[in-house]
N, C-alpha and C positions, 0 to 999 in steps of 0.2 A: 504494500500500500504506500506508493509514493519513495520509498525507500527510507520507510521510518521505520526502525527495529522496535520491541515492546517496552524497553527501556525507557525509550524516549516516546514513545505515545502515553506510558502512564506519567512520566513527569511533563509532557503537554497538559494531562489531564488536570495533575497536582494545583499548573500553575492558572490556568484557567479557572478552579474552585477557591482558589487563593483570592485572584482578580474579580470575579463574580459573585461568588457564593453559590451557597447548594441551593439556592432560591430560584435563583435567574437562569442558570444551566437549562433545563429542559425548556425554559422558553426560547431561549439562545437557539437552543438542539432542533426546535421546530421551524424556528425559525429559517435556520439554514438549510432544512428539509426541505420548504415549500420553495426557497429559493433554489437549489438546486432541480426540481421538478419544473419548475417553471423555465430554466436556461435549456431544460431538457425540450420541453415541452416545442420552445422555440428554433431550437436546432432540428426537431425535427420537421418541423412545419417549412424551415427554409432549403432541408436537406430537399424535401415533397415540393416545392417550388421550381427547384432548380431542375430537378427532374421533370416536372410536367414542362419547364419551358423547353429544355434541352429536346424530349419529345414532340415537342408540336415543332421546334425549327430541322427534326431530323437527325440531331444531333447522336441522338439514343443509337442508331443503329450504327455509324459511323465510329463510338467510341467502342464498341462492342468487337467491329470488326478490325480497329486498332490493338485494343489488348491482345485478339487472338493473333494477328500477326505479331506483336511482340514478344507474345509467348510464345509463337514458331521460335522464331529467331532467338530467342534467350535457348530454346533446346538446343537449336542448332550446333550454336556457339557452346555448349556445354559440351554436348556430345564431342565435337571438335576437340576441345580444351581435354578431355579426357582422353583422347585416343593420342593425340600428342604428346601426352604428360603420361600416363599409362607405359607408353614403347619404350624408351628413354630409360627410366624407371626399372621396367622388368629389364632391361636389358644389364642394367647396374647392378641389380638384385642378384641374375645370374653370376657378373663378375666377380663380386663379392663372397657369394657364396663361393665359386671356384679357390678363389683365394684365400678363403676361410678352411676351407675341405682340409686338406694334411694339417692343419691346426689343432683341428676336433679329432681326427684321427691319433693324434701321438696322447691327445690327453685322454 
């Protein structure tokens, strides 16, 4: 959560009861509930906007057919990256091991 250990969330907790009281706390706590529902509330409602516009100018199908080309081409380029970094590699591996072989052998 955020990259707060329980350490430090219960002495958050400590110092905010110190600052407040046990009084005000849970109105605090609702407080910041209904505010977080409601930044909620709104991102989705602009998330739903953007989308019906992107939809009505065409846009929808076009980024659709982006991702799947990029995701071609990020395979591609993987696949590539692998068979090139792979050969190299095994071929090391083999010399190594050759080179290793009467090592293992005397011990």
């Amino acid at each position: 959560m955020f990259g707060i250990g329980g350490g430090e969330l219960i002495f958050i907790i400590f110092i905010a009861l110190m600052l407040f009281g046990t009084d005000k706390i849970p109105v605090i706590a609702r407080n910041l509930g209904k505010g977080m529902a409601q930044l909620k509330n709104a991102t989705n409602e602009i998330k739903s906007e953007i989308k019906k516009s992107a939809e009505a100018n065409g846009l929808d199908t076009s980024i659709n057919e982006l991702t799947s080309t990029f995701t071609k081409e990020v395979e591609s380029v993987k696949d590539s990256l692998d068979t090139n970094i792979s050969n190299p590699i095994d071929t090391m591996k083999h010399d190594i091991e050759e080179a290793t072989g009467p090592i293992k052998r005397q011990m």
